[in-house]
NUSEGU-578313 format. One record per residue (C-alpha): x, z, y; residue in one letter. Coordinates in steps of 0.5 Angstrom, whole numbers, plus 500, padded with zeros to 3 digits. Layout:
N
X, Z, Y, A;
...
***
This chain:
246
981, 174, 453, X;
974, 178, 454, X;
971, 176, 449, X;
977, 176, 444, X;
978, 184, 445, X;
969, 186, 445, X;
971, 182, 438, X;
976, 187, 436, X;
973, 192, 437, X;
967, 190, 434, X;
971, 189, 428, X;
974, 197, 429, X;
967, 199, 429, X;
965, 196, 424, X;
971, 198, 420, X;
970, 205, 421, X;
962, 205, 421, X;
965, 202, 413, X;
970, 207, 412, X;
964, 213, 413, X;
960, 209, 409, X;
965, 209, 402, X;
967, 217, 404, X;
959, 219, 405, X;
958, 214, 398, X;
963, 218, 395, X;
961, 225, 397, X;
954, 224, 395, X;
957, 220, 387, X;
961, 227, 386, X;
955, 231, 387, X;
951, 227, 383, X;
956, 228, 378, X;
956, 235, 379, X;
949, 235, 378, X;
949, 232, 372, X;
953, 235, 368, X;
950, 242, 370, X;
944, 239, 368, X;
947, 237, 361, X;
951, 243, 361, X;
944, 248, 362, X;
940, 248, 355, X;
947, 251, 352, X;
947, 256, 357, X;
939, 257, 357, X;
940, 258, 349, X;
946, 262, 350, X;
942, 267, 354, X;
936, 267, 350, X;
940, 268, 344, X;
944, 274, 347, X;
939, 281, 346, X;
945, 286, 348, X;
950, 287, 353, X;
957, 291, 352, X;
961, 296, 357, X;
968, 299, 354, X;
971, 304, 357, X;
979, 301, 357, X;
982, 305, 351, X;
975, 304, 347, X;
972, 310, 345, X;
967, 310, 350, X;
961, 304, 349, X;
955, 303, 353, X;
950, 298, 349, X;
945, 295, 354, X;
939, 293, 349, X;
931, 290, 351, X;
929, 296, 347, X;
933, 301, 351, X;
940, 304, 352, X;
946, 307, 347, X;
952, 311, 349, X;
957, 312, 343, X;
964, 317, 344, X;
969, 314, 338, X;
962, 310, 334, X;
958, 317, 335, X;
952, 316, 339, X;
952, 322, 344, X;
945, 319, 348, X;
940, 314, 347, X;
933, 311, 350, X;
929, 308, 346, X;
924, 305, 349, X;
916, 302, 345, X;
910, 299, 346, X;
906, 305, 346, X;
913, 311, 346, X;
918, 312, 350, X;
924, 317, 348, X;
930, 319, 352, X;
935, 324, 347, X;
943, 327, 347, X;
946, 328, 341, X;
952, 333, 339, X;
958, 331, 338, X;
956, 331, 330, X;
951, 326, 332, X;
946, 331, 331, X;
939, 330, 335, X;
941, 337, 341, X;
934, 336, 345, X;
929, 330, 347, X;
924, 328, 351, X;
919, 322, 351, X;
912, 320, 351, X;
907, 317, 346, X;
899, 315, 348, X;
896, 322, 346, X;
903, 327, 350, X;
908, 328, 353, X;
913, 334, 350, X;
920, 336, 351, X;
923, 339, 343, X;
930, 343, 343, X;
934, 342, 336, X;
939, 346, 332, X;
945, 343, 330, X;
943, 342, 323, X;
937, 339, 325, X;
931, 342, 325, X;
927, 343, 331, X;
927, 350, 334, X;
923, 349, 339, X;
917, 344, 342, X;
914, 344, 349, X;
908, 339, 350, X;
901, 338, 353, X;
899, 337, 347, X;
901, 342, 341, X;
896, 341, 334, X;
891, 344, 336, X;
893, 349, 340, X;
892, 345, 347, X;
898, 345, 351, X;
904, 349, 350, X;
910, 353, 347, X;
912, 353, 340, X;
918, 356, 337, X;
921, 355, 330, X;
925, 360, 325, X;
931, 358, 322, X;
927, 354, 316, X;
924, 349, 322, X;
916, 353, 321, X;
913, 356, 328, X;
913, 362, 328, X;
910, 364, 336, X;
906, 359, 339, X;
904, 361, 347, X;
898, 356, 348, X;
893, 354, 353, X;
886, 349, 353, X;
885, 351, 345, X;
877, 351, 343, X;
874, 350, 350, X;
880, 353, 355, X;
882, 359, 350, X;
889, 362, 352, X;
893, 366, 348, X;
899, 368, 344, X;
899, 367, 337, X;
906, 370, 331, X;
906, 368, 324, X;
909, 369, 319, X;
914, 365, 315, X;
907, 363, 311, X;
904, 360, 317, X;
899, 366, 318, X;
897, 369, 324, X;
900, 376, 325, X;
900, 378, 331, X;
894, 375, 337, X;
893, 376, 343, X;
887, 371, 347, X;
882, 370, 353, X;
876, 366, 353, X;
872, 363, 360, X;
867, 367, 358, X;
871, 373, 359, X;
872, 376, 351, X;
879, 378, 350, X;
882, 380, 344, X;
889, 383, 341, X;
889, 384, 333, X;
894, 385, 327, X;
894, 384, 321, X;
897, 383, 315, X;
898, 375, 311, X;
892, 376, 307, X;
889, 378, 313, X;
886, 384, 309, X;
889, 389, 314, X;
886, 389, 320, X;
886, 391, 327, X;
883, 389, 333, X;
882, 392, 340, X;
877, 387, 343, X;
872, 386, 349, X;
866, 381, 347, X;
859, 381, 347, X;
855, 386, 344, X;
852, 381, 339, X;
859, 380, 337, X;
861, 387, 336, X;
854, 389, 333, X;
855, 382, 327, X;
862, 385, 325, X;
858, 393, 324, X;
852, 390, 321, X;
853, 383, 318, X;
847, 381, 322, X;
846, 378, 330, X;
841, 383, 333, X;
835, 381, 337, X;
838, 384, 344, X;
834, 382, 351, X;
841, 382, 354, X;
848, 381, 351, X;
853, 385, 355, X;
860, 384, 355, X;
863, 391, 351, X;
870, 394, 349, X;
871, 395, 341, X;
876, 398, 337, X;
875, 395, 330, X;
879, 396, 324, X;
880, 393, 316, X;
883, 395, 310, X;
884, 392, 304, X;
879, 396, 300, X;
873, 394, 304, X;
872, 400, 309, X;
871, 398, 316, X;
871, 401, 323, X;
868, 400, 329, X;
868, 404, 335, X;
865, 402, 342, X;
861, 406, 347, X;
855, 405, 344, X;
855, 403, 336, X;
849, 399, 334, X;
844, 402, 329, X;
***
């Protein structure tokens, strides 16, 4: 009788021993299953993702979109762009748009400056603000109403110089106002042609005495002096300073 119910219950347990066996076999089939049709099912999804280049949002009623691109970002209200970054290999630029879609102001950088520019609404540039304005350093550059610079106020231009400088629509100085490291400093007029000049300036002697003689004198020393120096557009010219050169 013993070893009848020690066989019984070795039967049981190996019953259930079984019944673990087949649940375990058929856990580890489903999950295989599973892997290989996420495996199969994966260069579809991998091509589908190199294949997608932008993602959309819309707002609910769809007038508004955002376009998310490797090459930047778009906001459009009602398919008008209103804001943009653009992003390039040596540029970046961020820009806002009225609602015309008429560039209003952007900034951005290139390899050579870095600048911020004000557009009017027909499109020409207004105004320019950049470590590296043409020329002229870094500054602050103001356009008329034609998109022509018409006052630049610079620094860092011909070795350090700073100053002021108006134009005319023909892009001629009329109006300067400069400082140099080496102490000159200069506040002129003239006319386009220039053949209308005057000039209240400190500079060298040898500077003040080249503009009355048309030569450089031989001087043992070179001292900074005041000169008042006019222009006309006869030939006759003035200077006056505290010791006019002979």
């Amino acid at each position: 009788m013993t070893d009848y119910n020690a066989i019984l219950e070795r039967l049981d347990r190996l019953e259930r021993e079984l019944d673990h066996t087949r649940r375990r076999a058929k856990l580890w089939r489903n999950l295989v299953l599973v892997g290989v049709v996420a495996v199969l099912a994966l260069p579809a999804t991998v091509g589908a993702a190199k294949l997608k280049s932008s993602m959309m949002l819309t707002s609910p009623d769809g007038r508004q979109e955002a376009e998310l691109t490797a090459q930047g970002l778009e906001f459009r209200y009602d398919g008008t762009v209103r804001m943009k970054l653009d992003i390039g290999e040596e540029w970046d630029r961020f820009t806002m748009y009225r609602q015309n879609s008429s560039p209003s102001f952007s900034f951005g950088t290139d390899e050579t400056s870095a600048s911020f520019r004000v557009f009017s609404g027909d499109e020409k540039l207004r105004l320019e603000l950049t470590d590296n304005l043409l020329d002229s350093g870094s500054g602050l550059r103001l356009y008329d109403d034609y998109g022509y610079p018409r006052a630049t106020l610079y620094s860092g231009q011909r070795d350090g110089e700073t100053g002021l400088r108006i134009t005319d629509s023909d892009r001629q100085p009329r109006i300067e106002l400069r400082s140099q490291p080496d102490g000159v400093a200069m506040f002129r007029v003239s006319d386009s042609g220039a053949q209308s000049v005057a000039e209240l300036s400190v500079l060298h002697m040898s500077d003040a005495s080249y503009r009355q003689l048309g030569f450089v004198q031989e001087l043992e020393s070179d001292p900074m002096v005041p000169m008042v120096y006019m222009f006309d557009s006869t030939g006759t010219n003035k200077l006056i300073m505290p010791a006019t050169p002979h």
